[in-house]
C-alpha positions, -999 to 999 in steps of 0.1 A, spaced: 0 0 0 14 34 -11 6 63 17 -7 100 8 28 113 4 38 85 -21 13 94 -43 17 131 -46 51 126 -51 40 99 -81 18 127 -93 43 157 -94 67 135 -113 42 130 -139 32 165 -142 68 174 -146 69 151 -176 37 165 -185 49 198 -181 78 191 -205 54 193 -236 19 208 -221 24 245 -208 -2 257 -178 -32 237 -173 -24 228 -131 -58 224 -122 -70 204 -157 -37 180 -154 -43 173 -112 -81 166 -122 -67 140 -155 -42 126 -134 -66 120 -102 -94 103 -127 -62 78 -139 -52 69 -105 -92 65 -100 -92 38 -129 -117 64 -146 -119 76 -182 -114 111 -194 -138 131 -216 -117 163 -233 -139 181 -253 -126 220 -269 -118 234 -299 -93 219 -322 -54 228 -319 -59 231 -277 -33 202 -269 -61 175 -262 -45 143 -282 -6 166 -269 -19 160 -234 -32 125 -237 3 111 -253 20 127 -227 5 113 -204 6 80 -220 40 78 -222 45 93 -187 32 59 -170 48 35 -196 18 14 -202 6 -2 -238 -8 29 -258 -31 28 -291 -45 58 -308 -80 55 -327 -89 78 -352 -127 76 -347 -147 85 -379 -181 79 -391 -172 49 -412 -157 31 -381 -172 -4 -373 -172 -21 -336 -154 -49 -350 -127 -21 -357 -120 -15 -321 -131 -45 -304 -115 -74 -328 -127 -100 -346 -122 -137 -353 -110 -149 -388 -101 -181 -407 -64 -185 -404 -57 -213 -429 -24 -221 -420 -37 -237 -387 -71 -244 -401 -92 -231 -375 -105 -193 -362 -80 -173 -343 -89 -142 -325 -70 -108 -338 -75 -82 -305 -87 -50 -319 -66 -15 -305 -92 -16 -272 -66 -46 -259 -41 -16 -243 -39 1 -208 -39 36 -224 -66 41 -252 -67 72 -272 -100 79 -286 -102 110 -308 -129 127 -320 -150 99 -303 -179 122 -312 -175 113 -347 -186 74 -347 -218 63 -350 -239 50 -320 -232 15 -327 -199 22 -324 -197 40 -295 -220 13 -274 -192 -7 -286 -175 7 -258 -198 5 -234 -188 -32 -218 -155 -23 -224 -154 14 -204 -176 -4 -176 -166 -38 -170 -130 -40 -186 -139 -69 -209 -152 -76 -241 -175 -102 -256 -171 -116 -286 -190 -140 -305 -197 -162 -267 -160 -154 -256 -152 -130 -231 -119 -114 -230 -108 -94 -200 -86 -66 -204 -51 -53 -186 -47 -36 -158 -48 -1 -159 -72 3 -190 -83 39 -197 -99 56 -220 -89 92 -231 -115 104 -256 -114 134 -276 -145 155 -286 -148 185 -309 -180 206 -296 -174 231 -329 -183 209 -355 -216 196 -357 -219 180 -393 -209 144 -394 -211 141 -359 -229 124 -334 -238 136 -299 -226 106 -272 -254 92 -256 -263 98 -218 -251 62 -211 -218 63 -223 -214 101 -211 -221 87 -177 -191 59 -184 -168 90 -181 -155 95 -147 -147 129 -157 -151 159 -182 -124 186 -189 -118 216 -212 -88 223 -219 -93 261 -230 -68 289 -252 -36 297 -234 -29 327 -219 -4 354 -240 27 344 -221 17 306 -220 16 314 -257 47 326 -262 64 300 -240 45 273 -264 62 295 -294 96 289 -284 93 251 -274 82 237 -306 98 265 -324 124 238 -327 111 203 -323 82 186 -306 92 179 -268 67 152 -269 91 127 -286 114 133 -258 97 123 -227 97 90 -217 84 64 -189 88 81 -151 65 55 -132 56 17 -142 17 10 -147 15 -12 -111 21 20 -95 -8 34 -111 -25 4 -100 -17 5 -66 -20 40 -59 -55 38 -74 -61 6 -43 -43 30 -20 -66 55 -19 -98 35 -7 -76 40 19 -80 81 25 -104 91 49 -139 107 43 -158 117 70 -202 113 74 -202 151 73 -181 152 37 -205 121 29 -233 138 33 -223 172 19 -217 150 -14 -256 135 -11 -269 171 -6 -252 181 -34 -261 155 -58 -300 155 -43 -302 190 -52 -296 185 -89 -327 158 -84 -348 190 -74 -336 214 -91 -363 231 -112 -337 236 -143 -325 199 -141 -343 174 -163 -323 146 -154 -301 145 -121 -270 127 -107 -274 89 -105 -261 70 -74 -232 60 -103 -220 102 -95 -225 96 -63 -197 71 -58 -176 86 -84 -175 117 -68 -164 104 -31 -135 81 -50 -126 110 -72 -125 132 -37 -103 107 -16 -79 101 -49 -73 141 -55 -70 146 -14 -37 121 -18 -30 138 -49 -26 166 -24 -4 145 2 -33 143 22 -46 114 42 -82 133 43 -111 147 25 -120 181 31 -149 201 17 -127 226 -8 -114 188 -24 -154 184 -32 -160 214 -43 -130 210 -65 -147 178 -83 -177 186 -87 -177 205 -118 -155 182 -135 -172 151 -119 -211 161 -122 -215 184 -151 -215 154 -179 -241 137 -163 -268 166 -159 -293 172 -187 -308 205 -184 -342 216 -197 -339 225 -235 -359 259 -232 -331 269 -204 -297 259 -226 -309 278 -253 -308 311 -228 -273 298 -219 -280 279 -187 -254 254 -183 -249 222 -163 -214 244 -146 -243 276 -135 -264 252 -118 -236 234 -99 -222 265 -89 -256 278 -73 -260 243 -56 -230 248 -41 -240 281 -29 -268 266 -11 -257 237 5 -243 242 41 -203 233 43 -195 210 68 -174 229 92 -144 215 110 -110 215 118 -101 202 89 -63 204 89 
């Protein structure tokens, strides 16, 4: 078991690696970083040319686990990710060819781009880290995580994920436009050559797994319990909410807590580590009323008021 410390200091030394080819981005890279040592799968959804597919080979080759890129498109079958069985003739018989979802880090870009029946592909996969195939079930390596991309710009040729699948994502993140001197420092690193084929492995992919058992171990109070229950209640009764925060939220949001409180070096859960996640952990799996998105209500507005009126568990904390 790997203590609080342990982990932090697992985590800086990927962001340092991180930090060798992604510039800024503290907060988005601690949230990524804390859904992989969860187990959990990344949604990154901006504009194009923000450093989403940068960011997810980075990270990739930071933990030195198996990595396969999918370009998702509209003409991608399941078969395409999953595998398939064919006739090999040399041994007379079917042999089963493992499909680019048979990796610890998956890259799926522009996941937005498939069709449904692609997508649900990914469904068993996301969930219970197997895959069935004609009768045979194949389970997959440990860690296996999805990083998928999404373009929100773009609407022809696309199609929208599907609440279940959305909820499959233990987190959502935007990355955003840098600031002018984060600008200018990206300028001057690539100005040269990309960093990215530089970096290599600083941790092995059984410390990723056993951080991610370590911090069952971190502490959460009733009171931070129960703060996380009012929370995700509220969006049940919210009057701009059309569908809330399943149980599924619930859990995810107290594992994502405890895993970004040891991010922190801490063997605790405070309420400023929930109200951290929340955003990132919640706003995916909200649907708000149409008539209300189209005055530019959003899942992040309705958070943040929640949070304004739920009471904070006070303590002594530290």
């Amino acid at each position: 078991m790997m203590n609080s410390k342990e982990i932090s200091s697992l985590v800086q030394r990927i962001k340092q690696n991180i930090g060798r080819v992604i510039v800024g981005r503290n907060d988005i890279i601690d949230v990524i970083l804390t859904s992989v040592i969860c187990g959990g799968h990344v949604l990154i959804e901006d504009v194009p040319g923000t450093g989403k597919t940068m960011l997810a080979r980075a990270l990739a080759k930071s933990i030195g686990g198996d990595f396969k890129r999918v370009q998702f498109t509209p003409d991608l079958l399941p078969s395409d990710l999953t595998g398939i069985n064919y006739y090999n003739q040399k041994l007379s018989e079917f042999t089963f060819r493992q499909g680019p979802v048979f990796t610890n880090i998956l890259l799926g870009d522009e996941i937005n781009r498939a069709t449904p029946r692609t997508q649900s592909a990914m469904l068993e996969a996301m969930e219970e880290r197997q895959v069935s195939i004609e009768g045979s079930t194949y389970v997959l390596d440990k860690p296996f995580l999805v990083l998928a991309t999404q373009n929100p710009v773009e609407n022809q040729g696309t199609f929208p994920l599907p609440e279940a699948q959305l909820d499959r994502f233990f987190v959502k993140v935007n990355m955003g436009y840098p600031t002018l001197e984060e600008g200018k420092t990206i300028l001057k690193r690539f100005i040269k050559d990309n960093p990215i084929e530089e970096i290599g492995e600083v941790c092995t992919k059984q410390e990723i797994v056993e951080a991610g058992r370590s911090c069952s171990s971190i502490f959460a109070s009733d009171e931070i319990i129960e703060y996380i229950l009012n929370i995700v209640n509220k969006t049940l009764v919210h009057s701009s909410v059309v569908l809330g925060v399943s149980p599924r939220g619930s859990i995810a949001l107290l594992k994502a807590c405890q895993c970004y409180a040891a991010v922190k070096g801490r063997e605790y859960v405070t309420p400023e580590d929930v109200k951290f996640m929340v955003p990132y952990v919640l706003a995916h799996r909200m649907i708000i009323k149409d008539s209300l998105r189209l005055k530019s209500v959003s899942p992040q507005s309705v958070l943040n008021e929640i949070l304004n009126t739920v009471d904070v568990p006070i303590e002594k904390w530290d």
